[in-house]
Each structure stands twice: as structure tokens, then as C-alpha cells.
N, C-alpha and C positions, 0 to 999 in steps of 0.2 A: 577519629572515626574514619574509615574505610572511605574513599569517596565512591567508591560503587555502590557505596550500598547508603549510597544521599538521596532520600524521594524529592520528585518534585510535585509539583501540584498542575496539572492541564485542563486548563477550563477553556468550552470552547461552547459561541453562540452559535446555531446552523438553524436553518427551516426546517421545516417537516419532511421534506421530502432527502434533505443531507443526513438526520438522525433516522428516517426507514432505510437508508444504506447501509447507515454503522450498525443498524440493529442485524441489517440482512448479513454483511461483512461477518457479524460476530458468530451467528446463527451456523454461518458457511463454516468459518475457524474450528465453531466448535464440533459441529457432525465431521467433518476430517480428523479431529482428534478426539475424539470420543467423549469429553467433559470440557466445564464448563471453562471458560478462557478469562482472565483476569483483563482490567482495561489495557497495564502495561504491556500483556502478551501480543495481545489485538491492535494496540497504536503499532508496538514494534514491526509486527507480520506487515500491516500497513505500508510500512515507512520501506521496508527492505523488499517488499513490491516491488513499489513505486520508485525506486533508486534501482534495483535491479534491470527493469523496463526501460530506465532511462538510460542507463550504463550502456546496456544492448546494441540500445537505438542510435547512441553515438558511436559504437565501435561497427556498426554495418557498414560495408563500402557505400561513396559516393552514388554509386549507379544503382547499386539497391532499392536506395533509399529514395532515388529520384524517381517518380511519375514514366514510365515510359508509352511513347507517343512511335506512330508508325509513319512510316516513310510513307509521300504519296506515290 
């Protein structure tokens, strides 16, 4: 068997207020793409987000990224 093509199983406990995100997230996914989004589509977009934003975030220079404060 292919290993790309191995499913796995993602079970995940959240409150009410982390599954009205994923519903809103999907909601969002899916009006940009015009039909419905599978979980795998939606964890993935998620994931390459979130890795995206953080990738970014590290490659900003120091002083970017720093707070800036004025001289008195």
C-alpha cells in the first residue's frame, strides 16, 4: 500500500466555544472555495496557516519584531 494514501483517525475533545471556531473556520474554507471541504482539507488549510504565520514570524528581523519605544 501507497503510504500516502494511509488514513488516520483524528479525534479531538474542545469546548463549545473551540468547535463554533472549527465550524466558523469550515464555513470560511468553504465560501472561498465554493463547496463543501472535507475534515482532511480543513485540519490541513489549518495546519499550513498556522506553520505559515509562524515561519513568517521567525524570519522577520530583530527590530521588526521588537516593541518600539521613543526616546525621551
Amino acid at each position: 500500500m501507497d503510504p500516502a494514501e494511509v488514513r488516520r483517525v483524528v479525534s479531538f475533545e474542545v469546548s463549545a466555544e473551540t468547535y463554533a471556531l472549527w465550524r466558523d473556520a469550515r464555513l470560511a474554507l468553504e465560501l472561498e472555495r465554493g463547496e463543501a471541504v472535507p475534515d482532511d482539507e480543513l485540519l490541513r488549510a489549518l495546519c499550513l496557516g498556522l506553520l505559515a504565520g509562524a515561519l513568517a514570524h521567525r524570519a522577520e528581523p530583530a527590530s521588526a519584531a521588537a516593541p518600539r519605544t521613543r526616546s525621551p
